[in-house]
Structure formats: structure tokens, C-alpha cells
N, C-alpha and C positions, 0 to 999 in steps of 0.2 A: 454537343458532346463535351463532358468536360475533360478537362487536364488530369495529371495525376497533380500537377501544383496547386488548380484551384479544387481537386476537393481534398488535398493536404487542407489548405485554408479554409475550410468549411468545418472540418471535423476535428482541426486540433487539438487539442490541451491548450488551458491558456497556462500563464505564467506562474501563476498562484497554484493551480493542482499539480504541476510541477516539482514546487519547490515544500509545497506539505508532505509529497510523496518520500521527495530526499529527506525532508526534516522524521519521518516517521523509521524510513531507511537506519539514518544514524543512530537513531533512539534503542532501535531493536537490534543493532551490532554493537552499541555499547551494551545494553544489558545481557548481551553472551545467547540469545535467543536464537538465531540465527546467522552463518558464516555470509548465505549467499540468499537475501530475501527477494521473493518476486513479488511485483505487484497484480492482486486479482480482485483488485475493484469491480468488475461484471457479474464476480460468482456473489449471490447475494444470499446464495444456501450458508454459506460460511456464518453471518448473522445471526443464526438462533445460540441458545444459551448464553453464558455468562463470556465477557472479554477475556482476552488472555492478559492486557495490560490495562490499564488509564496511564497517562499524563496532561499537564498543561500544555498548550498550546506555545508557540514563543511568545505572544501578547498577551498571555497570561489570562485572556477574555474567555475561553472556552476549553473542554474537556476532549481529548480525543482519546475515541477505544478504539482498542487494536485488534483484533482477531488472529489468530494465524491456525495454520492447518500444513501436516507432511506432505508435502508433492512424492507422488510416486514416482520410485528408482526407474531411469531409464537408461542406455547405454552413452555412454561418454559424461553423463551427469555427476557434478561432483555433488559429495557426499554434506550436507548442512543446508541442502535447499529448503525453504520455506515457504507456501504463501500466505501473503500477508492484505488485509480489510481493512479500513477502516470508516470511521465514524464521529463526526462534530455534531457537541451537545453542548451549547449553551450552559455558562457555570450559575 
């Protein structure tokens, strides 16, 4: 049987998808997009049609699109929720 600590350890996020998520996070509260962005990297329906954004990456090496889509209103939900996809392309 395992733990609930070793299958935290099996399934985590490592460091890097982490810190791309905060780097995408900030990106999208600076350009006024979103107040309160969630992340929905599973939903892969979000991917058809065109990005909502590009930018560079911080190492300047590669392109990432962003998708986003309105989460529906739920009760106690504040109002500017967002989810947000994305996607690394090689520049």
C-alpha cells in the first residue's frame, strides 16, 4: 500500500513546470487578462483554434502560447477567473 507521501513523490510536478506556470501566471496579470488565472493544463479541448497570446520564453530559446477560456460563475467565485493552457514551440 502506498503513503499518501510516496505517491505525492511519484506524481509531483517537478521544479521547472512549476516555475513556467508562475512565469505564464505573471505574464497574464501583467497584460490585464486575467485578475485570478487557474491553471488547466489537462483540459486539452482548450488547444484548437488560434492562441490568445505568444511570448518569449525567459531564455529567450522558445515561444510559448497561451490559451485562455471564461470559467463559469460559481458561488463565492470571484469575478476575473480565468483558465489558462499552455504550449512550448521551439523558436
Amino acid at each position: 500500500m502506498k503513503t499518501f507521501s510516496r505517491f505525492k513523490e511519484v506524481y509531483s510536478f517537478n521544479a521547472s513546470d512549476k516555475k513556467m506556470d508562475a512565469f505564464v501566471v505573471k505574464e497574464i496579470k501583467k497584460r490585464k487578462l486575467a485578475k485570478f488565472p487557474v491553471n488547466a493544463t489537462d483540459d486539452y479541448t482548450m488547444k484548437k483554434g488560434k492562441p490568445a497570446f505568444k511570448f518569449l520564453s525567459p531564455s529567450g530559446s522558445m515561444m510559448i502560447h497561451v490559451w485562455l477560456r471564461k470559467m463559469l460563475p460559481s458561488k463565492g467565485q470571484p469575478k476575473g477567473m480565468m483558465a489558462f493552457n499552455y504550449q512550448l514551440e521551439d523558436k
